[in-house]
C-alpha atoms as a printed R data frame, in Angstrom:
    type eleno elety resid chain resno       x      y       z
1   ATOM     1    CA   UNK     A     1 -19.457 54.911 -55.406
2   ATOM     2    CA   UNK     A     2 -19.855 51.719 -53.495
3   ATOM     3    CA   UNK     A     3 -18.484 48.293 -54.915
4   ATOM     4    CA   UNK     A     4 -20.583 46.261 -57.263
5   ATOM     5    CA   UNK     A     5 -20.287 42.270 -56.367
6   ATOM     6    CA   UNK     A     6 -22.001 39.809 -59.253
7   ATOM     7    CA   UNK     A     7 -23.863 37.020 -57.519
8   ATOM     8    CA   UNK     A     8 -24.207 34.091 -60.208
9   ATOM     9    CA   UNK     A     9 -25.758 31.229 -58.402
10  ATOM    10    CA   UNK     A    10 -29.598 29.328 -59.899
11  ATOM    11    CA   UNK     A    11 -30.665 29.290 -56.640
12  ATOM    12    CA   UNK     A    12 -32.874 32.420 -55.803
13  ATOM    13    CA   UNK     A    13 -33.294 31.392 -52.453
14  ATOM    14    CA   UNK     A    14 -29.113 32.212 -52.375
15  ATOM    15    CA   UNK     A    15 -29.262 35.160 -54.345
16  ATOM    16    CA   UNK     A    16 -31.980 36.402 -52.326
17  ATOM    17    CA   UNK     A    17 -29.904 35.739 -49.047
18  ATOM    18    CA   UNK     A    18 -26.613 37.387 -50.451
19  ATOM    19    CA   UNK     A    19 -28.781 39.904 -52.825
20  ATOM    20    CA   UNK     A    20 -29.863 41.128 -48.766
21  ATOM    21    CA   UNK     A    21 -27.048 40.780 -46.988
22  ATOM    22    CA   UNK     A    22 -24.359 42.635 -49.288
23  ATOM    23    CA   UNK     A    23 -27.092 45.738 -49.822
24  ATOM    24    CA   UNK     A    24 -27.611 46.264 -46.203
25  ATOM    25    CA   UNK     A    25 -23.286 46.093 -46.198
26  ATOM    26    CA   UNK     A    26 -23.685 49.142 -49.026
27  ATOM    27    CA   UNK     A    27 -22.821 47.234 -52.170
28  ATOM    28    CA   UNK     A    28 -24.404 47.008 -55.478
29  ATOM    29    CA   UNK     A    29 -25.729 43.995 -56.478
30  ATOM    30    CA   UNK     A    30 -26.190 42.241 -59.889
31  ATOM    31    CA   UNK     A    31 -27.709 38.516 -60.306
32  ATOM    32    CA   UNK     A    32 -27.626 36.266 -62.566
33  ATOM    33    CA   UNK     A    33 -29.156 32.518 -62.495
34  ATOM    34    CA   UNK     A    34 -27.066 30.702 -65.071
35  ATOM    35    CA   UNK     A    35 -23.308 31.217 -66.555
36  ATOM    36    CA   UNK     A    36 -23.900 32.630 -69.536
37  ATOM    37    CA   UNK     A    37 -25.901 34.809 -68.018
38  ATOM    38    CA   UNK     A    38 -23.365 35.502 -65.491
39  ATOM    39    CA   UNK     A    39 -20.753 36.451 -68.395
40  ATOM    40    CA   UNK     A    40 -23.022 38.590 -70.059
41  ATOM    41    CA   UNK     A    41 -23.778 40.399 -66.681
42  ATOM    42    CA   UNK     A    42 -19.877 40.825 -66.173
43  ATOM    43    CA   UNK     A    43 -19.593 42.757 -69.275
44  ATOM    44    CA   UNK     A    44 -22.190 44.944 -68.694
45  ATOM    45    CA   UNK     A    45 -21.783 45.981 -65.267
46  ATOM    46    CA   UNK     A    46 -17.674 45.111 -64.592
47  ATOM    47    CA   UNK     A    47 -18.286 44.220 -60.841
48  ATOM    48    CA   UNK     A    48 -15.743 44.466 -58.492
49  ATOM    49    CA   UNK     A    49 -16.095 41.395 -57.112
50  ATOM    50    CA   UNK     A    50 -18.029 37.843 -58.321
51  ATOM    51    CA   UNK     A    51 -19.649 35.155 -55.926
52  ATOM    52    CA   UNK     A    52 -20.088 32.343 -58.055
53  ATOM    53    CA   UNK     A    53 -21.414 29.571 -57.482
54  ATOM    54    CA   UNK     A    54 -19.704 25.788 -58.790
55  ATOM    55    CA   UNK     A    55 -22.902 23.826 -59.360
56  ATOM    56    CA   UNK     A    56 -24.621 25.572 -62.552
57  ATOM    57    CA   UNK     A    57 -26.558 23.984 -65.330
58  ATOM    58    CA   UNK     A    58 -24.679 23.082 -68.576
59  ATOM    59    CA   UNK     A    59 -21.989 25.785 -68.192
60  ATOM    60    CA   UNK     A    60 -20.591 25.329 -64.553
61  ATOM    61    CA   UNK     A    61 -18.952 27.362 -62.497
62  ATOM    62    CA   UNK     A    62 -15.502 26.336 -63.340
63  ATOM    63    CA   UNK     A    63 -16.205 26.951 -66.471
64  ATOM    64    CA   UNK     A    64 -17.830 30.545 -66.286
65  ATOM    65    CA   UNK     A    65 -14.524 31.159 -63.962
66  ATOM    66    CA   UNK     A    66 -11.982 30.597 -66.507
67  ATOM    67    CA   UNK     A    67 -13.803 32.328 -69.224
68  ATOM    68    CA   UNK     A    68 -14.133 34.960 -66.518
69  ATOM    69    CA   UNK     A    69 -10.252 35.250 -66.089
70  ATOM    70    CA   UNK     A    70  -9.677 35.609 -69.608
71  ATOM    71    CA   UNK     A    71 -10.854 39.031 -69.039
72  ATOM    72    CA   UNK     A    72 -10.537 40.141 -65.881
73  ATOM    73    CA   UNK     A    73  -8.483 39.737 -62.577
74  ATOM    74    CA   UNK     A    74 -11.197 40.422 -60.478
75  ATOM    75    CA   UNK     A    75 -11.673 38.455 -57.380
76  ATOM    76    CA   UNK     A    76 -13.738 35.449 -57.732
77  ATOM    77    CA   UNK     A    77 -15.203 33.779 -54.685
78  ATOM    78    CA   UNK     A    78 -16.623 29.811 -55.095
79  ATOM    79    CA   UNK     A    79 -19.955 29.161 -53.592
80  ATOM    80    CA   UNK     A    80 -19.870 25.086 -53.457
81  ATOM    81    CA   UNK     A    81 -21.118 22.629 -51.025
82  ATOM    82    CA   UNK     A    82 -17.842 20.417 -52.133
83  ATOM    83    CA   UNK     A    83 -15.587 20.086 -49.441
84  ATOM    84    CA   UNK     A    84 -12.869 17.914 -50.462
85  ATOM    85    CA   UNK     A    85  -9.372 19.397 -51.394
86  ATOM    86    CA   UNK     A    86  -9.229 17.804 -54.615
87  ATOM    87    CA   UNK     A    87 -12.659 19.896 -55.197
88  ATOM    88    CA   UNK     A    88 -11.084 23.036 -54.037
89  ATOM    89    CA   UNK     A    89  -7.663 22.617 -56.011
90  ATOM    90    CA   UNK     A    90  -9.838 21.890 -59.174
91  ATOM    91    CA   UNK     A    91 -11.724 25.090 -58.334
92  ATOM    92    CA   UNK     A    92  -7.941 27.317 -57.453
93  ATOM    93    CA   UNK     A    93  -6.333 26.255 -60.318
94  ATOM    94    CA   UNK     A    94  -9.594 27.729 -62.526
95  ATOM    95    CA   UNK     A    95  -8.664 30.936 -61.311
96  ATOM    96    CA   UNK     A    96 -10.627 30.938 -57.968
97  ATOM    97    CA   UNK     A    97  -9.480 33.085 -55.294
98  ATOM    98    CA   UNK     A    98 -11.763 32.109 -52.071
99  ATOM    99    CA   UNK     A    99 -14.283 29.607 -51.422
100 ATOM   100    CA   UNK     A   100 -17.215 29.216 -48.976
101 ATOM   101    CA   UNK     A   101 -18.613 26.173 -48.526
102 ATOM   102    CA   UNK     A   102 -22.873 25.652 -48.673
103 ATOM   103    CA   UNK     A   103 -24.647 26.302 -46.045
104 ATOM   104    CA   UNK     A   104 -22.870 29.046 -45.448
105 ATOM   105    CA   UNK     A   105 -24.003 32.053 -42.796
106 ATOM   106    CA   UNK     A   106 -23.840 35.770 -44.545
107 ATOM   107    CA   UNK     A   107 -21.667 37.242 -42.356
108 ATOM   108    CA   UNK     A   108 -18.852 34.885 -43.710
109 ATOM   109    CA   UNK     A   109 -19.403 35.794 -47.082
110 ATOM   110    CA   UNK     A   110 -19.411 39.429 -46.193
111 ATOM   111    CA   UNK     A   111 -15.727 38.679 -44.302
112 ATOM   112    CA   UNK     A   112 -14.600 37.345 -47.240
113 ATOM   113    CA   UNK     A   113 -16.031 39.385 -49.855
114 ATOM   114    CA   UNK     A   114 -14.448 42.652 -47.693
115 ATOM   115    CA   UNK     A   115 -11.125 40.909 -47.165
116 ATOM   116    CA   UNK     A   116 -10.650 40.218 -50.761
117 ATOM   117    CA   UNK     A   117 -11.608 44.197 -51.647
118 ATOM   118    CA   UNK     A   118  -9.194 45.336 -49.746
119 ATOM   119    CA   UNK     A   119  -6.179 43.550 -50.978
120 ATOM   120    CA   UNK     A   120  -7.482 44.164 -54.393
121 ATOM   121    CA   UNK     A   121  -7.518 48.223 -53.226
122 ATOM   122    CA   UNK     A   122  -3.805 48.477 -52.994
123 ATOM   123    CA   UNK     A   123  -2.710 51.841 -54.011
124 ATOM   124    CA   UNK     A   124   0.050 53.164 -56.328
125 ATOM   125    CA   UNK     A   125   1.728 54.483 -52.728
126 ATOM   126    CA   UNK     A   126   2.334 51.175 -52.049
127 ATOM   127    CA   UNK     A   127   6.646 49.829 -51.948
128 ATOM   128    CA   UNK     A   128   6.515 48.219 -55.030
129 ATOM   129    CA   UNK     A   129   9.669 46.067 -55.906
130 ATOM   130    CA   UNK     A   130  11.286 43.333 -58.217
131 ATOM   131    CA   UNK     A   131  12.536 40.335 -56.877
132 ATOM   132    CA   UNK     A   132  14.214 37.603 -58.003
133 ATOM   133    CA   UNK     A   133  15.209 33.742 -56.943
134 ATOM   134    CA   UNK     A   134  17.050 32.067 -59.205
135 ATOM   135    CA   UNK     A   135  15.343 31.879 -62.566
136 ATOM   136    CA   UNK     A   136  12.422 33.030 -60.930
137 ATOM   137    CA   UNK     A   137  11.469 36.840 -60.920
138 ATOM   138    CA   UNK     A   138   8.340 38.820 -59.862
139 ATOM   139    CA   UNK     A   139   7.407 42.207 -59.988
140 ATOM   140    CA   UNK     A   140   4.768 43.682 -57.405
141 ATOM   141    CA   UNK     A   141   4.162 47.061 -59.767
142 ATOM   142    CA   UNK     A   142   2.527 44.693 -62.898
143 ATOM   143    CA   UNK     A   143   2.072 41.563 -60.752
144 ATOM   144    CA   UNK     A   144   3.863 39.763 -63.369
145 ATOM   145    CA   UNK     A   145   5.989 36.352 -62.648
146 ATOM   146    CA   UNK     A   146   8.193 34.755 -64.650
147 ATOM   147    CA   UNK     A   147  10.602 31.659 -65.004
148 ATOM   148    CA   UNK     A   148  13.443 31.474 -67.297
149 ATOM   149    CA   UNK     A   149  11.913 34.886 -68.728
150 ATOM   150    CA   UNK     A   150   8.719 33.257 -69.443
151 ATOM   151    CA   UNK     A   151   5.463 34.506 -68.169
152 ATOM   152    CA   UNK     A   152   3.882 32.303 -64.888
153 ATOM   153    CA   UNK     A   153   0.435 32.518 -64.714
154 ATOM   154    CA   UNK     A   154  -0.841 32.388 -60.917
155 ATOM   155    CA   UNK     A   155  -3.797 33.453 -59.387
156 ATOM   156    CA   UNK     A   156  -4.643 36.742 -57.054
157 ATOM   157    CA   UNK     A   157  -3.661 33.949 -53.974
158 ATOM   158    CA   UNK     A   158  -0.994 32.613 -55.135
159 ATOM   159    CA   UNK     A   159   0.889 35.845 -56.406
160 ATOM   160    CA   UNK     A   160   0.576 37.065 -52.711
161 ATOM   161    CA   UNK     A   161   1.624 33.910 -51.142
162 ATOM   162    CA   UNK     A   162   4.802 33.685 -53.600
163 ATOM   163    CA   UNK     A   163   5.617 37.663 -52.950
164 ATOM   164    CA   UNK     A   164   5.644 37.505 -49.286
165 ATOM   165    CA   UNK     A   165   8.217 34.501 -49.637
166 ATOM   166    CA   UNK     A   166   9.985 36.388 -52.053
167 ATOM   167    CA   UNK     A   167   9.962 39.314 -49.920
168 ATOM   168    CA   UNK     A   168  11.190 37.493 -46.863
169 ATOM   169    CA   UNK     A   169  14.283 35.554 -47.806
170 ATOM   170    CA   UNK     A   170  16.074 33.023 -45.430
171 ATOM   171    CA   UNK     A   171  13.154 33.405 -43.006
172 ATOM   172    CA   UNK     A   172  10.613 30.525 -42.111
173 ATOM   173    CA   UNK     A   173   7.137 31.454 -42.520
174 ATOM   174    CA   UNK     A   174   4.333 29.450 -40.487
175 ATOM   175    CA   UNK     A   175   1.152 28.367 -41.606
176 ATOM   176    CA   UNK     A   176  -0.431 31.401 -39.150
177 ATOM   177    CA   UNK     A   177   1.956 33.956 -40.404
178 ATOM   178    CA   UNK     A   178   0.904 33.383 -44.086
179 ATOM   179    CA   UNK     A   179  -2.792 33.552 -43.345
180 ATOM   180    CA   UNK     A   180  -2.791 36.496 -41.631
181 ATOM   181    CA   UNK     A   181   0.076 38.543 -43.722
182 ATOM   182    CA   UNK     A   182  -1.908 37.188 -47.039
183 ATOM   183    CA   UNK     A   183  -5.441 36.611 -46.280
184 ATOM   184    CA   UNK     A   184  -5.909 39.158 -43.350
185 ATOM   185    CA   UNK     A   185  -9.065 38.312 -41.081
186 ATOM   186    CA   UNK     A   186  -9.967 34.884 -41.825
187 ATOM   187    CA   UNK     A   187 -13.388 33.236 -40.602
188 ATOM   188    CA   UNK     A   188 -12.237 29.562 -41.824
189 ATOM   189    CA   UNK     A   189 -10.160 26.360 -42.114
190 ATOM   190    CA   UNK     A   190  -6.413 27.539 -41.881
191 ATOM   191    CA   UNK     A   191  -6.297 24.538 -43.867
192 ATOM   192    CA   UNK     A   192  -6.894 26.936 -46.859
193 ATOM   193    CA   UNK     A   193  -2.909 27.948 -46.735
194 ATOM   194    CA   UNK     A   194  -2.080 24.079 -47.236
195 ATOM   195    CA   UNK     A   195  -4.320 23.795 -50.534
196 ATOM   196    CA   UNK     A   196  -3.133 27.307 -51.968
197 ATOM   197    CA   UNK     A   197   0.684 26.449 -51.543
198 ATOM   198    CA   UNK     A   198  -0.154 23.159 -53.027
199 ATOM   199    CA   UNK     A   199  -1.455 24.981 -55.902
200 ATOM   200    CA   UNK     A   200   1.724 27.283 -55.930
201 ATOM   201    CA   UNK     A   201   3.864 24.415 -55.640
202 ATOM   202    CA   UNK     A   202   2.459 22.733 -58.345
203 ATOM   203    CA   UNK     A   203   2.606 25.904 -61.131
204 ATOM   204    CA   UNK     A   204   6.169 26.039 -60.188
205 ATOM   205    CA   UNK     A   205   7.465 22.732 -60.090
206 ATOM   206    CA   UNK     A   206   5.733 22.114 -63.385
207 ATOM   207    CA   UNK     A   207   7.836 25.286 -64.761
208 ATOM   208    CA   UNK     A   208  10.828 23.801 -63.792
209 ATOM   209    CA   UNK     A   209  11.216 26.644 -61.065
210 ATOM   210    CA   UNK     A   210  12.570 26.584 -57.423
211 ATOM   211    CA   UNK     A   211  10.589 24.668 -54.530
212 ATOM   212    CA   UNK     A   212   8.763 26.683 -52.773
213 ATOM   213    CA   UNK     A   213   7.223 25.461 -48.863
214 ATOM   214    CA   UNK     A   214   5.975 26.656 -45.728
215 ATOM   215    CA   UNK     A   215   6.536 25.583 -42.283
């Protein structure tokens, strides 16, 4: 059965562009022009994936997004034509995992949308281990992290970012290395690694945990 991917954006003019794009890539396709909508359609169909977009009516995006991850873990790509980082932190720490920026070209949002499947389609065969730094411990069988024993809640992103450091003690990591071990094939600003470890960074620090950095 092929993925289903929610597109929640009150543009038909988008959803008609993505609607197109992701069918002729074999997915199914649900729409939805507004956020409550959008949650309602989530419910009903439990899509694999969500492209939603920021600028809504009276329930935004960032608003459908964390009602959204109350309930599921399933990746959530912004659709936004804001471009600063403060925008794009705002939008990570909602529970975001990806962003595309408006206009965007299809074959980007497919890139994304199939990048983002496939780390989500890890399978139980996987090496699954516990690690721990300090106070800080993570497990890569629940995807649970915790500080001082209490739970840490990160997004999809920022989990992987954190394991591979975890995973790869006393070794450097460079910007490049982290994109490509974390978000595979990339079409975009490798400026995205700077925001997410910001994001990181910040959940940490904040729990009184170890710094955490990239090259």
């Amino acid at each position: 059965m092929s993925e289903t991917i929610l597109v929640i954006d009150d543009s038909s003019d988008i959803r008609a562009l993505l609607a197109v794009a992701l069918k002729d890539a074999g997915y199914r396709v649900v729409e939805a022009d507004n956020g409550p909508d959008g949650i309602a359609a989530y419910h009903a169909h439990q899509p694999d994936l969500v492209l939603l977009d920021i600028g809504l009516g009276s329930m935004d995006g960032l608003e459908v997004c964390r009602q959204l991850r109350a309930v599921t873990s399933a990746p959530i790509i912004f659709l936004t034509a804001r471009t600063d980082e403060v925008d794009q932190l705002v939008g990570f720490a909602a529970g975001g995992d990806d962003y595309v920026t408006k206009p965007f070209s299809p074959k980007v949002v497919l890139a994304r949308v199939s990048s983002l499947l496939r780390r989500n389609a890890r399978t139980d065969a996987e090496i699954r281990t516990h690690f721990a730094v300090g106070p800080l411990t993570l497990d890569t069988a629940s995807r649970d992290v915790a500080l001082n024993g209490d739970p840490l809640d990160l997004t999809r992103t920022e989990f992987d970012l954190l394991a591979l450091l975890m995973e790869t003690p006393n070794h450097v990591l460079t910007r490049d290395q982290l994109l490509q071990q974390v978000w595979g094939d990339w079409y975009g600003d490798s400026h995205v690694v700077q925001v997410r470890m910001s994001c990181l960074r910040i959940k940490v620090k904040k729990a009184g945990g170890p710094a955490v950095g990239v090259a």
